[in-house]
C-alpha positions as CSV (number, residue, x, y, z in Angstrom):
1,X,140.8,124.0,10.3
2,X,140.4,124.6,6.6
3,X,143.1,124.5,4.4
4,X,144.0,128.0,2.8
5,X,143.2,128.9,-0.2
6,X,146.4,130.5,-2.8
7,X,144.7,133.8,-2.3
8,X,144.7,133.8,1.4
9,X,148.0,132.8,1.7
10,X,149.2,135.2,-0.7
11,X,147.3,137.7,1.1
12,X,148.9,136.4,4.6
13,X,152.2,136.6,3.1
14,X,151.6,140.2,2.0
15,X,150.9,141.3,5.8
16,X,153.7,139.6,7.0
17,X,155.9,141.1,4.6
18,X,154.3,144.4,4.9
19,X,155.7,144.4,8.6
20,X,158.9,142.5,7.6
21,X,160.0,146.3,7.5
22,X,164.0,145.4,6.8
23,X,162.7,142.7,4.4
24,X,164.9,139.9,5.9
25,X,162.1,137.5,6.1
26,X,161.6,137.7,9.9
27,X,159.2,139.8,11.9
28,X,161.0,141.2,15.2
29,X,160.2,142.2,17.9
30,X,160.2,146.2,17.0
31,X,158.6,145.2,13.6
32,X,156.0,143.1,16.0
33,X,154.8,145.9,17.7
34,X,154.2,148.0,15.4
35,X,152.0,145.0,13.8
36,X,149.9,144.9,17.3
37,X,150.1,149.0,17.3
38,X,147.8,149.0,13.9
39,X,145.5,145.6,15.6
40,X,145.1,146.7,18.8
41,X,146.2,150.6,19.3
42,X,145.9,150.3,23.3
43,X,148.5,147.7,23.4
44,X,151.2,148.3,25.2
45,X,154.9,147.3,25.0
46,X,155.2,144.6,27.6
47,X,151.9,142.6,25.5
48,X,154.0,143.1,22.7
49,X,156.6,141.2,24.6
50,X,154.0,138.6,25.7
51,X,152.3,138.2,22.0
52,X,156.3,138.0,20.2
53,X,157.1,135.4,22.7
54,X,154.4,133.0,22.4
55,X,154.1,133.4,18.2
56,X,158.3,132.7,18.0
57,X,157.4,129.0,19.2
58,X,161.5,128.0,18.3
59,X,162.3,131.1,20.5
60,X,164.9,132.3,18.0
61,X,163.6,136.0,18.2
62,X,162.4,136.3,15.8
63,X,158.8,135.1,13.8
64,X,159.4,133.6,10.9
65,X,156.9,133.2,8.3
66,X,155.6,129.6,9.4
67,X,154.9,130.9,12.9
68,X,153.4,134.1,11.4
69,X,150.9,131.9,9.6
70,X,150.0,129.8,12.6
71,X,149.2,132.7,14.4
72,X,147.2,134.4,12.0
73,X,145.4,131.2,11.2
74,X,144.3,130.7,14.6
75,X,144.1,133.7,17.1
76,X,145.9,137.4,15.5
77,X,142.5,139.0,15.6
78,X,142.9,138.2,20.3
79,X,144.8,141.1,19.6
């Protein structure tokens, strides 16, 4: 894969902290869904669920922005 340019990543890091709704540099899982809400309307809660759990790869539960950015690099548009 291509490394990132500074404006994608700054662009990345303004989506994830446009869902970082509390600002505390973590998505959770309510914050998550309402992420795949606006990518994929028909999703549902339990592939929120699924999608949360397999982007928090430490399973703290939360995504932080690292995992955030592997995800988008490689598969958020699945969604």
């Amino acid at each position: 894969m291509e490394a990132l340019t500074d404006k994608q990543l700054e662009e990345i890091q303004n989506h994830f902290k446009f869902f970082d709704r509390d600002n505390n540099g973590r998505i959770d899982l309510e914050e998550f869904a309402e992420l795949l809400a606006v990518l994929s309307p028909d999703s549902n809660p339990e592939q929120a669920k699924e999608g949360f759990s397999l982007i928090d790869t430490n399973g703290s539960g939360y995504i932080e922005f690292d995992e955030f950015l592997s995800w988008w690099k490689t598969c958020w548009w699945e969604y």
